[in-house]
C-alpha positions, -999 to +999 in steps of 0.1 A: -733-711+064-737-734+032-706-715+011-677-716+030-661-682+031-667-647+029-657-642-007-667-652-041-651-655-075-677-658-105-667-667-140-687-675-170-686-674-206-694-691-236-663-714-261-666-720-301-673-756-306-642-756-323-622-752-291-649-768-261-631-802-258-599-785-254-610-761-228-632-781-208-600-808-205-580-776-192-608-770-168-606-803-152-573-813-156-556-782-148-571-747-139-601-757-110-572-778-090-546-747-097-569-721-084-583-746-055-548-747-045-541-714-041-537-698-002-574-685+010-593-706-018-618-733+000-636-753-030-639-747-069-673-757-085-681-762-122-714-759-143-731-758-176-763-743-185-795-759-191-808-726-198-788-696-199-768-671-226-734-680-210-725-719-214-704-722-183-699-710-151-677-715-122-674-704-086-644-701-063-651-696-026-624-678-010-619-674+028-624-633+027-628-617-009-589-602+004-577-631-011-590-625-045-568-591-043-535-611-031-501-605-041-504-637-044-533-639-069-529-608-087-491-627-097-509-657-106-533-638-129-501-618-142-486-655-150-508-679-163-495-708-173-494-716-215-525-738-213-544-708-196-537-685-221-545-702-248-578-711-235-584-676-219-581-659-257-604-682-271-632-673-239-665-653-254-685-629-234-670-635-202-685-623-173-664-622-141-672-611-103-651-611-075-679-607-046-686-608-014-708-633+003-737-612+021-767-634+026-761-670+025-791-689+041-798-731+042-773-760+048-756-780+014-750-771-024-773-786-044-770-802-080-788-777-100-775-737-099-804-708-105-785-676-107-802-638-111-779-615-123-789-576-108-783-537-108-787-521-074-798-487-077-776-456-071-782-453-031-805-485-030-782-508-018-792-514+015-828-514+005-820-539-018-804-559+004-834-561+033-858-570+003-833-599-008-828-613+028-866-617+035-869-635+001-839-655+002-853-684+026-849-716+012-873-732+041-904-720+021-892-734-009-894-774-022-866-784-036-843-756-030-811-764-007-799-729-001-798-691-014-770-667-011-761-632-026-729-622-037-719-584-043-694-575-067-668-552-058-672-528-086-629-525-085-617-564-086-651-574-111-630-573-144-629-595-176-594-605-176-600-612-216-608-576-217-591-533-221-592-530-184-598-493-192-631-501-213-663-495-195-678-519-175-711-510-164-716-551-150-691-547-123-710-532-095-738-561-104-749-586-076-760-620-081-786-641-063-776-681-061-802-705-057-788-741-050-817-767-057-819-805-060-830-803-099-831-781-123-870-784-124-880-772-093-852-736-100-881-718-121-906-713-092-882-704-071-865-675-091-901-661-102-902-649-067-876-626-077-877-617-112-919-614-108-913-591-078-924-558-089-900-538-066-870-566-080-880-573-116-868-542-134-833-547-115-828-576-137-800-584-162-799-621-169-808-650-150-802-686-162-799-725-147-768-747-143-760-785-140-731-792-119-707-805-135-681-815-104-666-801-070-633-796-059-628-788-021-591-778-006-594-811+013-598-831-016-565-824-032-534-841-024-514-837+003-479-825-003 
């Protein structure tokens, strides 16, 4: 399997110009590596969009999407540190899933990110998913490393920037992730979804991403 683990935290959003060199130094000199850290997290990855409505994005694989319901990380997100809460109130738009990993097909991560936002339909979930899994096969595709699906769990999918008792309608979504050598060769690829006529009017967003950098629980320091 190209993502290591079962589970997947997504976060994107978009930062004032006024406070993006601030919040990106907090990014890489302080949060990725805090959260990388963290017992059941395997690797942290950052991007920013070439095309998309959200600037940045992130993704945290976690050994089982448990983790992302810990004692352990539900304390952390209770006590972020000062330089987290001053960047957290300045995030716009955020989106964030906690998912699990259900298709993951094709070996590496590659340096350009395509990701499909989508609404399963009441009761269509499994349907969904047989459809996904037969297009999902990055061996057909130039260019394209791997292809994975995450499902959100519609409890744990939450804005932390946000009235956890405001509506949420985004937090059942799923997302598709297609990992691809540039950003060039993403389009084709993600037509075969979003021009599918049974996928298309699922829909939300769909965008691509640079990579920015990695961060894997073997790179950090040993204690």
């Amino acid at each position: 399997m190209p993502i290591a683990g079962k589970g997947m935290l997504l976060t994107s959003m978009n930062i004032d110009a006024a406070h993006e060199a601030e919040f990106n130094r907090w990014y890489d000199r302080e949060h990725l590596e805090e959260r990388v850290a963290m017992p059941g997290f395997l690797e942290g990855r950052r991007y920013v969009a070439h095309q998309g409505d959200l600037k940045y994005l992130s993704l945290y694989s976690t050994e089982t999407i448990e983790v992302l319901d810990s004692p352990f990380y539900r304390n952390a997100l209770a006590n972020q540190t000062a330089w987290s809460k001053a960047n957290i109130a300045n995030f716009k738009g955020m989106i964030r899933g906690v998912s699990r990993i259900t298709i993951s097909r094709g070996t590496g991560r590659g340096a350009a990110l395509g990701i499909i936002q989508l609404r399963p339909p009441a009761g269509g979930a499994d349907k969904l998913r047989s459809a996904l899994r037969d297009q999902l096969d990055p061996a057909k595709l130039d260019g394209i490393i791997s292809m994975h699906l995450l499902e959100n769990d519609p409890a744990l999918s939450k804005p932390i920037t946000d009235d956890p008792a405001a509506p949420n309608p985004g937090a059942g979504d799923w997302f598709v992730l297609i990992d691809a050598t540039d950003v060039s060769v993403v389009p084709a690829a993600a037509a075969g979804l979003t021009d599918n006529a049974a996928i298309k009017p699922l829909v939300i967003s769909h965008g691509i991403y640079r990579l920015m950098w990695d961060l894997a629980k073997s790179d950090l320091p040993r204690a």
